[in-house]
C-alpha positions as CSV (number, residue, x, y, z in Angstrom):
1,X,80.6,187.9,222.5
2,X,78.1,186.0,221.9
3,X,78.5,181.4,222.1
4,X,78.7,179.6,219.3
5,X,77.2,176.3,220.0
6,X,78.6,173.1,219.4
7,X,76.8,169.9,219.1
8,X,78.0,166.9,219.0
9,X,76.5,163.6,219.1
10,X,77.3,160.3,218.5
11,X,75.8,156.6,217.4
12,X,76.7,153.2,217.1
13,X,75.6,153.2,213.6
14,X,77.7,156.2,212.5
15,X,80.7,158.4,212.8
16,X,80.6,160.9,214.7
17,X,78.7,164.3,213.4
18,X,80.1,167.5,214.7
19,X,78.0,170.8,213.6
20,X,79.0,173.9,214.5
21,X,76.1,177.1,214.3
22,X,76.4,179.0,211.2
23,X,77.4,182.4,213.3
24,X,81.0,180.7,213.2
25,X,81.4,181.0,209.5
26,X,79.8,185.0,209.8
27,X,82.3,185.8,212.0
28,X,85.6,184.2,210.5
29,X,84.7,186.2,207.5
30,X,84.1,189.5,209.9
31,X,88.2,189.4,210.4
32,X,87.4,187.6,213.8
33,X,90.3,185.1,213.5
34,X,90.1,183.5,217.1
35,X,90.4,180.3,217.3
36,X,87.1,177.8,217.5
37,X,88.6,173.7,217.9
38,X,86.9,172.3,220.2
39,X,89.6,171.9,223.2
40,X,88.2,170.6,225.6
41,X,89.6,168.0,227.7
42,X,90.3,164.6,225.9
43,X,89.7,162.0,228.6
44,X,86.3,164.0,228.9
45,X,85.1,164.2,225.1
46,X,86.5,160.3,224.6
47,X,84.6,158.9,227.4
48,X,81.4,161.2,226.0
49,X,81.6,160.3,222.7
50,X,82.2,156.2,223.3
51,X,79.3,156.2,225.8
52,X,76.6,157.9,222.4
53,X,75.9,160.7,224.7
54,X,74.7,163.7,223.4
55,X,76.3,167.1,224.4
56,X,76.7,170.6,223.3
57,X,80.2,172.5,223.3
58,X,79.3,176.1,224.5
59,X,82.3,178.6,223.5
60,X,83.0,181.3,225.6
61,X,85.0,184.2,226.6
62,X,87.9,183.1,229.3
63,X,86.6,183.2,232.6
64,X,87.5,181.6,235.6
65,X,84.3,181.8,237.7
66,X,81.1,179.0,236.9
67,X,79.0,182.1,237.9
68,X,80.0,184.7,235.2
69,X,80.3,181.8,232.6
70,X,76.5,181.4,233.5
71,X,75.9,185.2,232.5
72,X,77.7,184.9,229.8
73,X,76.1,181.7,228.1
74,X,72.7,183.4,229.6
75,X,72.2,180.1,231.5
76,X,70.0,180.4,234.4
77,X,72.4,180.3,237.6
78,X,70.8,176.7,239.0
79,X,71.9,175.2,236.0
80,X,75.6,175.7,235.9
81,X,77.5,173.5,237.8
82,X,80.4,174.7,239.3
83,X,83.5,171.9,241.0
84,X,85.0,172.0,244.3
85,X,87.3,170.2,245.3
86,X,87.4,169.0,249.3
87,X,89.6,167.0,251.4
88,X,87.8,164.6,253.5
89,X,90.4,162.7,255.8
90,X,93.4,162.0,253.4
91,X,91.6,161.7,250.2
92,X,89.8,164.2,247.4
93,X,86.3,164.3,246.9
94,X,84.7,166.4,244.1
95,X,81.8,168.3,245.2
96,X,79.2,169.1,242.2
97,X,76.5,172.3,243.1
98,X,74.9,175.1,241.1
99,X,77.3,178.4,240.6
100,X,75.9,180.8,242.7
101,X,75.7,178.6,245.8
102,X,78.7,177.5,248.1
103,X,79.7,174.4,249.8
104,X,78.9,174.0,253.8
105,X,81.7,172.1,255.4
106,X,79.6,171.8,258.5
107,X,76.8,169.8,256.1
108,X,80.2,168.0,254.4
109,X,81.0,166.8,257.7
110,X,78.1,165.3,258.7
111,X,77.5,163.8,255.0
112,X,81.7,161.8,255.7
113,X,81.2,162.0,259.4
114,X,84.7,163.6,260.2
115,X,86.1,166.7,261.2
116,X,88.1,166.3,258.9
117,X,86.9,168.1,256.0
118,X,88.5,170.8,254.3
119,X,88.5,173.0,250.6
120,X,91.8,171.2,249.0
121,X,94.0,174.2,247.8
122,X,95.1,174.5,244.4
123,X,98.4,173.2,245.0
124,X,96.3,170.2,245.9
125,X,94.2,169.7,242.8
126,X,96.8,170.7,240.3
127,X,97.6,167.5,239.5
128,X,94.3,165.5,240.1
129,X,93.1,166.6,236.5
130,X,96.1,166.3,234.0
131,X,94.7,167.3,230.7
132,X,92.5,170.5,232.4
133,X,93.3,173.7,233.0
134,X,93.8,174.3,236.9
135,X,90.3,175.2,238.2
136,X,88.0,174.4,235.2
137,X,87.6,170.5,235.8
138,X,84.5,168.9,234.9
139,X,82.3,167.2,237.2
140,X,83.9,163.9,236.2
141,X,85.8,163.0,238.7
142,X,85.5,159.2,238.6
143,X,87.3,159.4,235.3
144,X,90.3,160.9,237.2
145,X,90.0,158.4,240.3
146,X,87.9,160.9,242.4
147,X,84.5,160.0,243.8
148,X,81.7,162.7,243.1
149,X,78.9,163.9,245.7
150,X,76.2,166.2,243.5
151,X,74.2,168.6,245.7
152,X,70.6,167.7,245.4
153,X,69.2,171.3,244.0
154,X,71.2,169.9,240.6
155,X,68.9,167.2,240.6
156,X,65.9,169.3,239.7
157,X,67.2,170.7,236.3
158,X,66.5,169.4,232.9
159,X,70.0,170.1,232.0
160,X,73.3,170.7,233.4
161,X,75.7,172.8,232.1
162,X,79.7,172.7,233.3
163,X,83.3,173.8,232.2
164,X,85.0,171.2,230.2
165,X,88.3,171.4,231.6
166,X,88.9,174.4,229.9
167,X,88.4,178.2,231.0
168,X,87.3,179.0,227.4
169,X,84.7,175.8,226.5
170,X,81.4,174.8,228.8
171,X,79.2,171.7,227.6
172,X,75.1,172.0,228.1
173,X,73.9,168.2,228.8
174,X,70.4,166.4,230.2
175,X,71.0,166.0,233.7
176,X,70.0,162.4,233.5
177,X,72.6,161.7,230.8
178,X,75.4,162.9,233.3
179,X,73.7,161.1,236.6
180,X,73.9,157.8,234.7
181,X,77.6,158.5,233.2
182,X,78.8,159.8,237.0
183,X,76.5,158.0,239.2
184,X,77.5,160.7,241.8
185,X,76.3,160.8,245.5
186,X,73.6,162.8,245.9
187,X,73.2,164.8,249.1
188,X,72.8,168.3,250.1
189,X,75.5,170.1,251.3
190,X,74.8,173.7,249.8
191,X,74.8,177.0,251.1
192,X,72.4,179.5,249.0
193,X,73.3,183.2,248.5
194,X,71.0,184.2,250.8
195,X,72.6,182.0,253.5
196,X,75.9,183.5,253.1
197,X,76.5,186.5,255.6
C-alpha cells in the first residue's frame, strides 16, 4: 500500500487547510473502505498547528518498527527518526536518532555522566505518553515533561520524518522546524549498523 499524504499547514491569517492527495478519493471508490482520519496524537497536532508549522501526515500500514515504516514510506533510513526511551538516574530521557542506528549506553553515560543509564522498559514508558499508542511516541517529549537529546547525524537532513504517536500515521517535517519547536540536546550517542556485532 502505497501513503497517502497529508498536508497540513496552518496561518495566523486563516483556518486551518487540510488537503488530502487525490489517491484517497481513487481508492474509497475501489471498495477500499479503511479508515483515513488523521489520528494522530492530539497534544502533538494542537501544539503543531498553534505554533503555524507546516507538516505532512504520511499514512501507513501498522508497523511497529521506525525502520520498516522507512521502507514503507520509501524514506531514506537517516531520515526517520526513531524514540528511545532511557533512564538516566531516576528520571526519563527521550533519545531521538535515525532508524537503523541504535543507542550506545556507554556514549549515554558519558553524555549524563552516570552509570546509571539504562533502556526504560515498556512498563516504564506506558504511561509517559497518554494519548499514544505504546511505542510510537513522537520525538516530543518536552510536551509530556521529558527532556529530549537528538543524535547529531539527525542534524544533517533537510527533513525529519517520525511516528506520530500512532503505529498507523508518521509526519515528514523540516528538521529546522522541529529543532526550534523541541530545542533538543544535541549530542552523539549512536551506534551505526556497521558498529553492531
Amino acid at each position: 500500500m502505497k501513503h497517502i499524504p497529508t498536508t497540513v499547514t496552518s496561518s495566523s491569517i486563516g483556518p486551518l487547510s487540510l488537503s488530502i492527495h487525490p489517491a484517497a478519493d481513487i481508492r474509497r471508490e475501489a471498495g477500499d473502505h479503511r479508515r483515513y482520519a488523521m489520528s494522530i496524537s492530539h497534544t502533538l497536532k494542537e501544539y503543531l498547528d498553534r505554533e503555524h508549522v507546516h507538516y505532512d501526515v504520511l499514512p501507513h500500514p501498522e508497523a511497529f518498527r521506525a525502520l520498516a515504516i522507512a521502507h514503507m514510506l520509501h524514506t531514506p533510513e537517516k531520515e526517520m527518526a526513531k524514540v528511545v526511551i532511557v533512564k538516566v538516574e531516576n528520571r526519563f530521557v527521550m533519545t531521538v536518532l535515525p532508524a537503523s542506528w541504535q543507542v550506545d549506553l556507554h556514549r549515554l553515560r558519558t553524555v549524563f555522566m552516570t552509570n546509571h543509564v539504562r533502556l526504560a522498559t515498556e512498563e516504564e514508558g506506558k504511561d509517559l505518553f497518554p494519548d499514544c499508542e505504546l511505542g510510537a511516541m513522537p520525538p516530543f517529549g518536552i510536551l509530556y515533561g521529558v527532556p529530549v537529546y537528538v543524535d547529531s547525524s539527525l542534524t544533517e537532513d533537510r527533513e525529519i520524518v517520525f511516528q506520530a504517536g500512532t503505529h498507523s500515521e508518521a509526519i515528514r517535517m523540516r528538521y529546522v522546524d522541529f529543532a526550534a519547536l523541541v530545542f533538543p540536546v544535541v549530542e552523539e550517542f549512536h551506534r551505526s549498523p556497521s558498529e553492531v556485532w
